[in-house]
VODO-659793 format. One record per atom (N, C-alpha, C): residue in one letter; chain; atom name; x negated, y negated, z. Coordinates in Angstrom, 2 decimals, padded with zeros to 5 digits, always signed. Atoms other than C-alpha are relative to their C-alpha. Example, Ala and Ser with C-alpha at 12.3 -4.5 7.8 and 13.67 -1.06 7.14 Angstrom:
2
@resn->A&chain->A&name->N&xx->-000.89&yy->+001.19&zz->+000.00
@resn->A&chain->A&name->CA&xx->-012.30&yy->+004.50&zz->+007.80
@resn->A&chain->A&name->C&xx->-000.90&yy->-001.20&zz->+000.00
@resn->S&chain->A&name->N&xx->+000.82&yy->+001.19&zz->-000.06
@resn->S&chain->A&name->CA&xx->-013.67&yy->+001.06&zz->+007.14
@resn->S&chain->A&name->C&xx->+000.77&yy->-001.09&zz->+000.73
END
This chain:
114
@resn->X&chain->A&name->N&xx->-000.10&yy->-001.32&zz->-000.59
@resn->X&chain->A&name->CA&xx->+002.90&yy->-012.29&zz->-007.47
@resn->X&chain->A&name->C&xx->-001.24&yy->+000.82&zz->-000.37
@resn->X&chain->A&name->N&xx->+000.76&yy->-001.09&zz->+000.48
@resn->X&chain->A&name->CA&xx->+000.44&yy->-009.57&zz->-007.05
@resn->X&chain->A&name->C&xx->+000.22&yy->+000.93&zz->-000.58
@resn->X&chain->A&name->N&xx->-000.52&yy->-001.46&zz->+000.89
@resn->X&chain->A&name->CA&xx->+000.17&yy->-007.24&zz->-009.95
@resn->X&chain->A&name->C&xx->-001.39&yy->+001.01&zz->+000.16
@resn->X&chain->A&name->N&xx->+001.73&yy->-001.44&zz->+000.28
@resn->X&chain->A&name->CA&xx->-003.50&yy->-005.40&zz->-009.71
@resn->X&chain->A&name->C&xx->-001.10&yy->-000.74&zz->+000.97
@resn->X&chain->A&name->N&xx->+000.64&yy->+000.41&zz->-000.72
@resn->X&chain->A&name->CA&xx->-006.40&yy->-005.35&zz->-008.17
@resn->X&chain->A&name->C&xx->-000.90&yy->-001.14&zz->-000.38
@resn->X&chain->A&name->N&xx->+000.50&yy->+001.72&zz->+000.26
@resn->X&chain->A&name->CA&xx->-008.29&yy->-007.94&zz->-010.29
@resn->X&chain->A&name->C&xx->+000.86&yy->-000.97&zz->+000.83
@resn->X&chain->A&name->N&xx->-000.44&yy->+001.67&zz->-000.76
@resn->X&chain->A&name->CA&xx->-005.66&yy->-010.61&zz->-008.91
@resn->X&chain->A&name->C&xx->-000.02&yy->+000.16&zz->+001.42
@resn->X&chain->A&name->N&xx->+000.49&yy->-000.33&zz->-001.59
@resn->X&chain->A&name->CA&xx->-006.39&yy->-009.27&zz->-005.42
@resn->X&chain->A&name->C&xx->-001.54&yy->-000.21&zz->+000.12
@resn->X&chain->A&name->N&xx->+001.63&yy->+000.46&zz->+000.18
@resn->X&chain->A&name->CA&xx->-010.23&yy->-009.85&zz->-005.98
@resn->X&chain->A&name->C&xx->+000.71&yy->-001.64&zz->+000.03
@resn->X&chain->A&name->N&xx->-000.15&yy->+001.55&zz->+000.52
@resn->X&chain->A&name->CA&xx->-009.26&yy->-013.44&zz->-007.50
@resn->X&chain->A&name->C&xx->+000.77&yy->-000.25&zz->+001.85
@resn->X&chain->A&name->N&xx->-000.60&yy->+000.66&zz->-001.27
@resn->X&chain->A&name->CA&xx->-006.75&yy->-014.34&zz->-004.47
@resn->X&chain->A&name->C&xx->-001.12&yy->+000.56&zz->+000.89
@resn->X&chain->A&name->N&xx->+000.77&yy->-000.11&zz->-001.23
@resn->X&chain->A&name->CA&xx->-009.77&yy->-012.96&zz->-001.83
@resn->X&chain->A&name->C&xx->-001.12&yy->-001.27&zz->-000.46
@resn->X&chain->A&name->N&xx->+001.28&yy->+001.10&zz->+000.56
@resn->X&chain->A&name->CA&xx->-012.18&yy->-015.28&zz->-004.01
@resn->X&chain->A&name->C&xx->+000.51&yy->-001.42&zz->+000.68
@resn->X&chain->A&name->N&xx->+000.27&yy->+001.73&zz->+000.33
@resn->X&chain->A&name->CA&xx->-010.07&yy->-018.39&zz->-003.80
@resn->X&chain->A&name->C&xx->+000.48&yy->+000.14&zz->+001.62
@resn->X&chain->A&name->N&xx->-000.03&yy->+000.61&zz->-001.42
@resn->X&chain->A&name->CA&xx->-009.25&yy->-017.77&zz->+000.33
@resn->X&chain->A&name->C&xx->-001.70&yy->+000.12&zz->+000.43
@resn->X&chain->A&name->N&xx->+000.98&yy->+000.47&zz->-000.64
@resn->X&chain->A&name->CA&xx->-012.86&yy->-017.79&zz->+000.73
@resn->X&chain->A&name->C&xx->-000.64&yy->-001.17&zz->-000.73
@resn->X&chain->A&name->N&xx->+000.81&yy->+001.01&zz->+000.49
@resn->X&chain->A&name->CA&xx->-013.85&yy->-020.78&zz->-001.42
@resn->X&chain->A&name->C&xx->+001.09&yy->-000.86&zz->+001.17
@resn->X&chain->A&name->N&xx->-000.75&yy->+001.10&zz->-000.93
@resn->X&chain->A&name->CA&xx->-010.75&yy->-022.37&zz->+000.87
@resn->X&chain->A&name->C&xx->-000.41&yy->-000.06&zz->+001.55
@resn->X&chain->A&name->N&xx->+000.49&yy->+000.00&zz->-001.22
@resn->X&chain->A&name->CA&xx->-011.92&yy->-021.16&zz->+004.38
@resn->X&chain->A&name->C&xx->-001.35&yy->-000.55&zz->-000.17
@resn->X&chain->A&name->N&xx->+001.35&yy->+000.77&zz->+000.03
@resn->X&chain->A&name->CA&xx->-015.83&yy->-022.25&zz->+003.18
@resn->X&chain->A&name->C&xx->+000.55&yy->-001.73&zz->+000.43
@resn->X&chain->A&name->N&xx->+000.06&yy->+001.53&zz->-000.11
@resn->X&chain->A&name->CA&xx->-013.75&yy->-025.95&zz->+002.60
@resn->X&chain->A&name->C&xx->+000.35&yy->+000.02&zz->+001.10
@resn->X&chain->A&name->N&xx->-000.93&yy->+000.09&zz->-001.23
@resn->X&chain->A&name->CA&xx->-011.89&yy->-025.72&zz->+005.72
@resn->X&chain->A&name->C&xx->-001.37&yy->-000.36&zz->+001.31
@resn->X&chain->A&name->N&xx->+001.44&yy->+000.01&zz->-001.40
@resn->X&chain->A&name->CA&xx->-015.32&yy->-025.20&zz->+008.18
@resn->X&chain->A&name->C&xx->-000.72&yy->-001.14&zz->-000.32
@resn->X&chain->A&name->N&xx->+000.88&yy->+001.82&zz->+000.45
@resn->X&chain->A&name->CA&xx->-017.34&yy->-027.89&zz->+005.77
@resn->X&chain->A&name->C&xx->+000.78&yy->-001.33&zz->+000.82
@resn->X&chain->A&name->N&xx->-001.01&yy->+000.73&zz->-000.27
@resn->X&chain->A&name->CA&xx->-014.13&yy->-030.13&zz->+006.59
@resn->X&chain->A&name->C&xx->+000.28&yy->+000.17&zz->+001.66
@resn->X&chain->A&name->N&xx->-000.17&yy->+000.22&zz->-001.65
@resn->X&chain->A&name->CA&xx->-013.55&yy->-029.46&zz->+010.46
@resn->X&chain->A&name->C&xx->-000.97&yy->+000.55&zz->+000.95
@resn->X&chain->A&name->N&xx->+001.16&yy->-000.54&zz->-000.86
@resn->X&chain->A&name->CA&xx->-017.23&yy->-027.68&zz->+011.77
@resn->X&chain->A&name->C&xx->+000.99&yy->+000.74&zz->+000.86
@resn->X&chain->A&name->N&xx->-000.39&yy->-001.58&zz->-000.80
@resn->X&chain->A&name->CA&xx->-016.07&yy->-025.65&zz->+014.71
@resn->X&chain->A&name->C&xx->+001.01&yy->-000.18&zz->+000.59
@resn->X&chain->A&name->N&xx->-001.25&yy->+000.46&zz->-000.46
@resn->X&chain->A&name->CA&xx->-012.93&yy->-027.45&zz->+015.53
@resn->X&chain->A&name->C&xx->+001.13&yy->+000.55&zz->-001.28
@resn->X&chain->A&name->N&xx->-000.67&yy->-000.36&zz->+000.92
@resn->X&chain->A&name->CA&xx->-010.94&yy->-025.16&zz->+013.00
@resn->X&chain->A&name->C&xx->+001.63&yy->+000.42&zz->+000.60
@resn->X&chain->A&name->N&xx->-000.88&yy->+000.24&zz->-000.07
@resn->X&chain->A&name->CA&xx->-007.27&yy->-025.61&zz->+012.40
@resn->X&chain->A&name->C&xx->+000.68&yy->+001.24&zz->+000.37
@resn->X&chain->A&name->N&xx->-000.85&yy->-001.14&zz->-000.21
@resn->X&chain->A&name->CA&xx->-004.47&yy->-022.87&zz->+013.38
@resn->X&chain->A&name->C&xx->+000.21&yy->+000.84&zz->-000.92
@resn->X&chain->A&name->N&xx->-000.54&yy->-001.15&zz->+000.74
@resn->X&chain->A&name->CA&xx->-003.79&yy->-021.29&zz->+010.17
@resn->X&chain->A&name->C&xx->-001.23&yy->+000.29&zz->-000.91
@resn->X&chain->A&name->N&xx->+001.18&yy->-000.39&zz->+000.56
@resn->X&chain->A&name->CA&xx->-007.32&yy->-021.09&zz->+009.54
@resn->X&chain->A&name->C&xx->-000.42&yy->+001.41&zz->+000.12
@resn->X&chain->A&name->N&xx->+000.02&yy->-001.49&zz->-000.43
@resn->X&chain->A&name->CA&xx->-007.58&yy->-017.82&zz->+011.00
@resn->X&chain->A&name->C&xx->+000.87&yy->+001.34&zz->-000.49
@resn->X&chain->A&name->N&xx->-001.06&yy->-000.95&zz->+000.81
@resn->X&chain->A&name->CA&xx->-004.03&yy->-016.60&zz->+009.11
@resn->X&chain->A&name->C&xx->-000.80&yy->+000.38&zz->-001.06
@resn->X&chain->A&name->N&xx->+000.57&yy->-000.07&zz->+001.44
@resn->X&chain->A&name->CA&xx->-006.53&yy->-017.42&zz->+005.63
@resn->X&chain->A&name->C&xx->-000.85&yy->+000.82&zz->+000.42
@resn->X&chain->A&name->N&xx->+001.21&yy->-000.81&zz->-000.34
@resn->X&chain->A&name->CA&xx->-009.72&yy->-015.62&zz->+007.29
@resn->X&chain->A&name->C&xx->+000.70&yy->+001.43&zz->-000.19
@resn->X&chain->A&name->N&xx->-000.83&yy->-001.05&zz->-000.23
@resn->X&chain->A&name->CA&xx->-007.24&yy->-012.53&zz->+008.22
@resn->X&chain->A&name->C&xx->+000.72&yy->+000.32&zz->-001.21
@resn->X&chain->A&name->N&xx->-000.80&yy->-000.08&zz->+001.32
@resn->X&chain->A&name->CA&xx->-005.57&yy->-012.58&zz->+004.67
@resn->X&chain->A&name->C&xx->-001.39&yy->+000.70&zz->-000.69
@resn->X&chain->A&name->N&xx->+001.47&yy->-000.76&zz->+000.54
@resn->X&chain->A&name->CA&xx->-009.51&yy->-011.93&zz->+003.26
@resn->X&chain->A&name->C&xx->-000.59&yy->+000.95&zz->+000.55
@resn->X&chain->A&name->N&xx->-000.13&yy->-001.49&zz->-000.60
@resn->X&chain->A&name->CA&xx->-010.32&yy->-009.41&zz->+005.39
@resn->X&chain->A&name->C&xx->+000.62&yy->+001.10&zz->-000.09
@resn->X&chain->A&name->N&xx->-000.65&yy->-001.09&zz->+000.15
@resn->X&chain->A&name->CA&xx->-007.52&yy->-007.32&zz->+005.00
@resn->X&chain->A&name->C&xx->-000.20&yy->+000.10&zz->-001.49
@resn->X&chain->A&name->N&xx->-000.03&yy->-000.48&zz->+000.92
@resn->X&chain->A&name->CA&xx->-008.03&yy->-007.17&zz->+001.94
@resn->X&chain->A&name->C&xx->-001.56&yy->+000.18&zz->-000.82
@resn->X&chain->A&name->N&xx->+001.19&yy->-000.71&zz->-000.38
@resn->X&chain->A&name->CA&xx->-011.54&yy->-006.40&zz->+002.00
@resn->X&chain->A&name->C&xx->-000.29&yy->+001.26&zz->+000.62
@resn->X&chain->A&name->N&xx->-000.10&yy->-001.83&zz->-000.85
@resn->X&chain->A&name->CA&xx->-010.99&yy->-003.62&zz->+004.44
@resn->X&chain->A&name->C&xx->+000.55&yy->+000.56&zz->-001.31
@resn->X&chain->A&name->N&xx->-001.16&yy->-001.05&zz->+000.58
@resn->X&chain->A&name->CA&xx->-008.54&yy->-002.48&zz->+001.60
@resn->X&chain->A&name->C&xx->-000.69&yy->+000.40&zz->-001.40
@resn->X&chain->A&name->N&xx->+001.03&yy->-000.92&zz->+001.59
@resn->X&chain->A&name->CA&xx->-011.35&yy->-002.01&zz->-001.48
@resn->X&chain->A&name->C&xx->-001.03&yy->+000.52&zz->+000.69
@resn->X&chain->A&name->N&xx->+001.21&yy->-001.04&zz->-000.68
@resn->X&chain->A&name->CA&xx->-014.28&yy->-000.63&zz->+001.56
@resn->X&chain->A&name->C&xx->+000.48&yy->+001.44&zz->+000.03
@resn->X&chain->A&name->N&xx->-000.03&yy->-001.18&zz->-000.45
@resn->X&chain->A&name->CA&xx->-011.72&yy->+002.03&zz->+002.20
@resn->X&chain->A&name->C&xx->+000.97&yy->+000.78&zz->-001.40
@resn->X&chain->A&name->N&xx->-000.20&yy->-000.52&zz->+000.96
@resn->X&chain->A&name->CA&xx->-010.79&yy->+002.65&zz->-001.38
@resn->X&chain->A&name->C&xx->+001.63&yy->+000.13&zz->-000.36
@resn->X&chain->A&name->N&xx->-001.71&yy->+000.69&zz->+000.01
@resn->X&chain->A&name->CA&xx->-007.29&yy->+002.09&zz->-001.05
@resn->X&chain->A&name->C&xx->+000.53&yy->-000.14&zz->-001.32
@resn->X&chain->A&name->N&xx->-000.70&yy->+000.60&zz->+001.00
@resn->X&chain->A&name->CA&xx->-005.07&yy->+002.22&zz->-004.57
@resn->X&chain->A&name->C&xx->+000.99&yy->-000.54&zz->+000.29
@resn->X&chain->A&name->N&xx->-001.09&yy->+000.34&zz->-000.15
@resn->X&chain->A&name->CA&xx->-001.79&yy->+001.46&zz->-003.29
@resn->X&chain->A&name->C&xx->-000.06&yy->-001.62&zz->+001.01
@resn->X&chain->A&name->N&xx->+000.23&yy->+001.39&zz->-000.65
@resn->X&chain->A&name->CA&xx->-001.59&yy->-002.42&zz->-003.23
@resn->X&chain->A&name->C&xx->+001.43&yy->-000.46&zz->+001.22
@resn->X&chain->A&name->N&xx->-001.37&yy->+000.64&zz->-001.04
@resn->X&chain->A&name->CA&xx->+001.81&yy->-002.74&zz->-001.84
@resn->X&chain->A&name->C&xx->+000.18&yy->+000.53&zz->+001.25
@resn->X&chain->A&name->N&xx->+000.29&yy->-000.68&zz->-001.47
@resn->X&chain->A&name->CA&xx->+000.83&yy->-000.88&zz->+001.54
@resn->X&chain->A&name->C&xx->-000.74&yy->-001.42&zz->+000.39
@resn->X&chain->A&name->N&xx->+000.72&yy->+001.45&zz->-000.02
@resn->X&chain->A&name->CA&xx->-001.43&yy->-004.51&zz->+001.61
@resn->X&chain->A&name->C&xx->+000.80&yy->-000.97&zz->+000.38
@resn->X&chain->A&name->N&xx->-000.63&yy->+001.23&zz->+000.24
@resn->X&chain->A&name->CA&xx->+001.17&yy->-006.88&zz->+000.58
@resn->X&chain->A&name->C&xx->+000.71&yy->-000.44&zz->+001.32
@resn->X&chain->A&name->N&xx->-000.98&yy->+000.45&zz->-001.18
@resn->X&chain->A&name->CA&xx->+003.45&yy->-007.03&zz->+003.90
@resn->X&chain->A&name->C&xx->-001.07&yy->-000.62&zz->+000.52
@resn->X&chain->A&name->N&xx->+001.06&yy->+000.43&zz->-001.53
@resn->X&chain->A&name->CA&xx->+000.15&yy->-007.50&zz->+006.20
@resn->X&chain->A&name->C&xx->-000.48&yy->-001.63&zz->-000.83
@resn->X&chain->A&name->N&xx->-000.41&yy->+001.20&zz->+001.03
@resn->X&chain->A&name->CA&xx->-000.39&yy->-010.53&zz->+002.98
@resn->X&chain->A&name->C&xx->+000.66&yy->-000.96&zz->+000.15
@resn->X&chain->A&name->N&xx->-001.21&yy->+000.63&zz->-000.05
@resn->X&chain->A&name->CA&xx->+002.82&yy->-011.64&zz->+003.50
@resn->X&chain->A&name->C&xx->-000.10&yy->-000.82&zz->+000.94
@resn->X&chain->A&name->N&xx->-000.14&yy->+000.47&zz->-001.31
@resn->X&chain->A&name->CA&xx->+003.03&yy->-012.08&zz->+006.89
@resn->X&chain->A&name->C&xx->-000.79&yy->-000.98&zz->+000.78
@resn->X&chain->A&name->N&xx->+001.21&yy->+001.11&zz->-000.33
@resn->X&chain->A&name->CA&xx->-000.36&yy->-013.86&zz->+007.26
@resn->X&chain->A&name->C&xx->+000.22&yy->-001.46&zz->-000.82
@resn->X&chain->A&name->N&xx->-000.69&yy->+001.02&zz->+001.11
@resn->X&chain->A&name->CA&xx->+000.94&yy->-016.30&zz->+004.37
@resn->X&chain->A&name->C&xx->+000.98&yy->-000.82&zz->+000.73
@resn->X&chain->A&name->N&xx->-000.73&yy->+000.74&zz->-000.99
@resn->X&chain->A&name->CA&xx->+003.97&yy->-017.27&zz->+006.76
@resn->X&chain->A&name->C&xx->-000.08&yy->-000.56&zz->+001.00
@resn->X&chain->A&name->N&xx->+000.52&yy->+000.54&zz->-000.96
@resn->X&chain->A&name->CA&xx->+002.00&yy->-017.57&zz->+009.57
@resn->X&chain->A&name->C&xx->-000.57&yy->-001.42&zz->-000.06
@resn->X&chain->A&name->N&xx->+000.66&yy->+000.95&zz->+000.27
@resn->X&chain->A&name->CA&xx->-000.19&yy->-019.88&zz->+007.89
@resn->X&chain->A&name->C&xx->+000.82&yy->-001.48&zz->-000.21
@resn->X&chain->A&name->N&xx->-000.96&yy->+000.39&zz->+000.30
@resn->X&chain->A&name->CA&xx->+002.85&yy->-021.65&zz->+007.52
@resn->X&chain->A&name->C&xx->+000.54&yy->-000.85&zz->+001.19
@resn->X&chain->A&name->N&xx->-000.81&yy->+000.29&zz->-001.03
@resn->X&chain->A&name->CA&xx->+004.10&yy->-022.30&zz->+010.94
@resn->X&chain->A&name->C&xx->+000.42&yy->-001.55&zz->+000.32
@resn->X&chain->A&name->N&xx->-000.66&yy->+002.30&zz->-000.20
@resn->X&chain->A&name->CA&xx->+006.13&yy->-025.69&zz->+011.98
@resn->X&chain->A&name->C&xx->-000.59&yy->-000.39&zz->+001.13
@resn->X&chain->A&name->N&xx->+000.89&yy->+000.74&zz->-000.43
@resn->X&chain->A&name->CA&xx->+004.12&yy->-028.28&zz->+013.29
@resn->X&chain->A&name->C&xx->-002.08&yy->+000.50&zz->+000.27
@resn->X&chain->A&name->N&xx->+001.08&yy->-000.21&zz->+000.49
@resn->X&chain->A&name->CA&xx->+000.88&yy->-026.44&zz->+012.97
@resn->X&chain->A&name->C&xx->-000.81&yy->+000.51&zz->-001.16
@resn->X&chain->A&name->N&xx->+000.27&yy->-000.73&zz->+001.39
@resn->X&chain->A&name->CA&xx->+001.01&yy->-024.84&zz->+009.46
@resn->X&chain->A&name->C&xx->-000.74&yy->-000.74&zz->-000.70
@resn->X&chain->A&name->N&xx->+000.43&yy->+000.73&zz->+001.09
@resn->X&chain->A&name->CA&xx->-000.84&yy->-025.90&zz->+006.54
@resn->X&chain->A&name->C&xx->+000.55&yy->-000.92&zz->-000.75
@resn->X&chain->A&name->N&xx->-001.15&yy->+001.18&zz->+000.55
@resn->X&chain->A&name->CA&xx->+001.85&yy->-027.96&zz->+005.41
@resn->X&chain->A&name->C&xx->-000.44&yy->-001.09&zz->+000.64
@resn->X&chain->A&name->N&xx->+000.22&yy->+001.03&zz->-000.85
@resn->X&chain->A&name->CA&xx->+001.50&yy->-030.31&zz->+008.06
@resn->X&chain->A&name->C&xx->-001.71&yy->-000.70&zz->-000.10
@resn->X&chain->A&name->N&xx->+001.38&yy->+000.50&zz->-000.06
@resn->X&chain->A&name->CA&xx->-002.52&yy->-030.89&zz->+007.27
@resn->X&chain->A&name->C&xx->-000.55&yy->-000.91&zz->-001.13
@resn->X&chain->A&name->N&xx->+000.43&yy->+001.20&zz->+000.63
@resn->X&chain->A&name->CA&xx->-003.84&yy->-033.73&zz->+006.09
@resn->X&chain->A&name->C&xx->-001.71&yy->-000.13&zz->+000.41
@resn->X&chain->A&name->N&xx->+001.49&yy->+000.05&zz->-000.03
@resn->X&chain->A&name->CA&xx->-008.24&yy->-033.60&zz->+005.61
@resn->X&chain->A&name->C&xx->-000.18&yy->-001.41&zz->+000.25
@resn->X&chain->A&name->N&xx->+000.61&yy->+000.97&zz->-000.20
@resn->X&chain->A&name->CA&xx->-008.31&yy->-036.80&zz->+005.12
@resn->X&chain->A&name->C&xx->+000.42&yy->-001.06&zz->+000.65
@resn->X&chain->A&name->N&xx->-000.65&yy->+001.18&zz->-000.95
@resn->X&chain->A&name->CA&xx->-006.20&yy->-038.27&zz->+007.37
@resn->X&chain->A&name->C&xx->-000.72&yy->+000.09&zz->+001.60
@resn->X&chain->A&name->N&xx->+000.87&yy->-000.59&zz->-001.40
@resn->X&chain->A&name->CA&xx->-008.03&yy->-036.42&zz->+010.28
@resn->X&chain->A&name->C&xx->-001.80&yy->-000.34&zz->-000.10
@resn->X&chain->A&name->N&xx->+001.07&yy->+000.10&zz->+000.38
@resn->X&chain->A&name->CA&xx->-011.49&yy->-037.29&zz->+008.40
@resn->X&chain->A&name->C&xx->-000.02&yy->-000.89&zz->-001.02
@resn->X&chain->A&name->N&xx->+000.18&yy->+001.08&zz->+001.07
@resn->X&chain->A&name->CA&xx->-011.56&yy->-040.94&zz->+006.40
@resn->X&chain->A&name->C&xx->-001.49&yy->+000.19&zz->-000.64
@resn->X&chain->A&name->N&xx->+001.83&yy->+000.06&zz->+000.94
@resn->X&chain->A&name->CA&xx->-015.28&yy->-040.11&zz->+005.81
@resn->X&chain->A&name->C&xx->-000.10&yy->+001.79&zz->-000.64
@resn->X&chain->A&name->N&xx->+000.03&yy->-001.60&zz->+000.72
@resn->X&chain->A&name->CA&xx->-014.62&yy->-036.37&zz->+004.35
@resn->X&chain->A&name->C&xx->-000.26&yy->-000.88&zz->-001.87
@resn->X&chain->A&name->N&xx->-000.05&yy->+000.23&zz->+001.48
@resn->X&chain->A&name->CA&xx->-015.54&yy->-036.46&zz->+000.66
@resn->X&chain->A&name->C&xx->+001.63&yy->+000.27&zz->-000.65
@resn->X&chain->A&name->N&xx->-001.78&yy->-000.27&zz->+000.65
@resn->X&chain->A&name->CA&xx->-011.93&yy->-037.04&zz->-001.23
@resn->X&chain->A&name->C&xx->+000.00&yy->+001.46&zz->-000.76
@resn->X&chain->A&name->N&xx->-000.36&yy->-001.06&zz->+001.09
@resn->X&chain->A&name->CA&xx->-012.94&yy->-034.36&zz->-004.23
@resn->X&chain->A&name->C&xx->+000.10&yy->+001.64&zz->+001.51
@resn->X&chain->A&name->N&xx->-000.84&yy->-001.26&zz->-001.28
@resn->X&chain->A&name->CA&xx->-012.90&yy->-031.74&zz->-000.36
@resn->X&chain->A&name->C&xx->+001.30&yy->-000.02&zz->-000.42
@resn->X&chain->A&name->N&xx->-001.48&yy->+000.59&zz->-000.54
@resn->X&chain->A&name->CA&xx->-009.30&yy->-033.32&zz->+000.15
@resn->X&chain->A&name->C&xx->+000.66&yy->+000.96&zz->-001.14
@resn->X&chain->A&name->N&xx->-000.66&yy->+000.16&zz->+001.41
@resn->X&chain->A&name->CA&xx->-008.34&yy->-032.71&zz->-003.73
@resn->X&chain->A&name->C&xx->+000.17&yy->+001.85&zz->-000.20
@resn->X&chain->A&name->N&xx->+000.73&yy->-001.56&zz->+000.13
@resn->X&chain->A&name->CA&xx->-010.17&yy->-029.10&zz->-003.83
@resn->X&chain->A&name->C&xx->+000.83&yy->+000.79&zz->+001.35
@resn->X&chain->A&name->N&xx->-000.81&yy->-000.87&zz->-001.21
@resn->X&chain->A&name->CA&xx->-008.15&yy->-027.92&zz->-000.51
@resn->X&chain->A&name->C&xx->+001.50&yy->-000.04&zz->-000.56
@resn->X&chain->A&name->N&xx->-001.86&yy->+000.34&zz->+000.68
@resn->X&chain->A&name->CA&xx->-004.56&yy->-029.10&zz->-001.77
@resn->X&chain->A&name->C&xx->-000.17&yy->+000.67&zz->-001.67
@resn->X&chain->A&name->N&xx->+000.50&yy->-000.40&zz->+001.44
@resn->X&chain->A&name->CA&xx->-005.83&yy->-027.51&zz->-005.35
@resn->X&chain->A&name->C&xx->+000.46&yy->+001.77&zz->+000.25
@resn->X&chain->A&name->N&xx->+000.39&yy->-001.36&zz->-000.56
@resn->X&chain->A&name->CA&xx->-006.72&yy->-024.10&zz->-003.54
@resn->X&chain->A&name->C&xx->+001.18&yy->+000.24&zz->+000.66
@resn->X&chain->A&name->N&xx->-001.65&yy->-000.71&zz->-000.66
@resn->X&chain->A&name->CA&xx->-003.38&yy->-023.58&zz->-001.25
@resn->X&chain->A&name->C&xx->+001.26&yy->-000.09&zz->-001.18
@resn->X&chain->A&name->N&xx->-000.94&yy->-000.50&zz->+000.71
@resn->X&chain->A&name->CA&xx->-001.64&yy->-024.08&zz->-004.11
@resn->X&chain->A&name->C&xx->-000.28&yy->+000.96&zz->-001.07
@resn->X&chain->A&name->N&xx->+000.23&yy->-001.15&zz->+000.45
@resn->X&chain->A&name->CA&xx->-003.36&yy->-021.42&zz->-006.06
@resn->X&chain->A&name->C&xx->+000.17&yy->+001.22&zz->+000.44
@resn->X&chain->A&name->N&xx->-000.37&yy->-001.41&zz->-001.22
@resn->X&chain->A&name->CA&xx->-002.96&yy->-019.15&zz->-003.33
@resn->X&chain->A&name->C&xx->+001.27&yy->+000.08&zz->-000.01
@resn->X&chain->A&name->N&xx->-001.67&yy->-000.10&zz->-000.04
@resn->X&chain->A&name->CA&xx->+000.65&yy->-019.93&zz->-003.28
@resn->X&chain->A&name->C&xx->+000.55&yy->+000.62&zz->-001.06
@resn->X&chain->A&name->N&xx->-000.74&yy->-000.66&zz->+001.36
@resn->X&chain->A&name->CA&xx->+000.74&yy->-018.78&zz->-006.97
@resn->X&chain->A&name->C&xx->+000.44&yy->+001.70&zz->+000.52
@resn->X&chain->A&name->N&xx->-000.14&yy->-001.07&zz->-000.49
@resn->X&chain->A&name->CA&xx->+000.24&yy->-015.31&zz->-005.49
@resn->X&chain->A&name->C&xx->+001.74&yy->+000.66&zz->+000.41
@resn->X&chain->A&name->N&xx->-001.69&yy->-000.24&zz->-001.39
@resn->X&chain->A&name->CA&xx->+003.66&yy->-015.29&zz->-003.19
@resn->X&chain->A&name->C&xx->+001.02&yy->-000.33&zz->-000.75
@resn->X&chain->A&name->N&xx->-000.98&yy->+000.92&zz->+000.72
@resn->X&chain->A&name->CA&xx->+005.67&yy->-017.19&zz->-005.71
@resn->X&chain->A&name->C&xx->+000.86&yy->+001.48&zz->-000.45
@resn->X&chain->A&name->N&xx->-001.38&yy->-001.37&zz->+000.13
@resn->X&chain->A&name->CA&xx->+009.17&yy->-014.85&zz->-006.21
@resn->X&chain->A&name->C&xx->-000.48&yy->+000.98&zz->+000.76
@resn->X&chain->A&name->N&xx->+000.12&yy->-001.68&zz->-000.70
@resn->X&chain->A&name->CA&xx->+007.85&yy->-012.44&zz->-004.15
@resn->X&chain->A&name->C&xx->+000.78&yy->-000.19&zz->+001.15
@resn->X&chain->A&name->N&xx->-000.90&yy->+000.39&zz->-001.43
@resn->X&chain->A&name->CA&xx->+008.95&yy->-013.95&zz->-000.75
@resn->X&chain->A&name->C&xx->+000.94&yy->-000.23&zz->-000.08
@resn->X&chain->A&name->N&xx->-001.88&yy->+000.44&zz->+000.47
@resn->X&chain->A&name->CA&xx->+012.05&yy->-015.44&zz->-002.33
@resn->X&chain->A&name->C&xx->+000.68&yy->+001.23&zz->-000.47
@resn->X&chain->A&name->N&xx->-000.26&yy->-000.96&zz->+000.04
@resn->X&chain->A&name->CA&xx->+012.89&yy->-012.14&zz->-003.18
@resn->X&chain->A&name->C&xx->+000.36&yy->+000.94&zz->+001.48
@resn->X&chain->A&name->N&xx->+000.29&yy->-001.40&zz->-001.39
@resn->X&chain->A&name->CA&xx->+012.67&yy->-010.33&zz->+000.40
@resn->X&chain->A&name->C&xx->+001.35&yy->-000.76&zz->+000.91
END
């Protein structure tokens, strides 16, 4: 769960080290909930340009991009790097499944809560 804005820095850090793997990993053929992760860093970029303290005015628009990213049969669940790319470097593969679940730390009891 988000408690401050450090771990809101950190979670914008690690969806852009994951969208960098995501483009390395599919060039311009990018997946569906690639755009939920892009849209998750952004908003919360807009939300330290415009000085913004109140994180939990954030968290729903967070949330909601998080579930999206989610969706059945095109979610992130369903993606497999290296099943779509036998010649991708594995430590990509390792480093993407590493990274969504760091990001997931974020959400953890929060959603199960709502």
């Amino acid at each position: 769960m988000i408690k401050g804005k450090k771990d809101l820095w950190k979670l914008r850090d690690q969806l852009e080290l994951l969208t960098d793997s995501i483009r390395e990993i599919e060039g311009k053929n990018l997946p569906y909930f690639y755009r939920c992760f892009d849209t998750m860093k952004n908003n919360i970029e807009i939300f330290f340009h415009v000085g913004c303290d109140d994180i939990a005015l954030l968290l729903p628009l967070l949330e909601r991009d998080w579930e999206a990213s989610h969706t059945k049969l095109i979610g992130v669940q369903y993606y497999d790097p290296h099943e779509k790319h036998p010649d991708a470097d594995p430590k990509l593969c390792f480093c993407f499944v590493w990274m969504i679940s760091e990001i997931e730390k974020f959400f953890d009891g929060r959603l199960n809560s709502l």
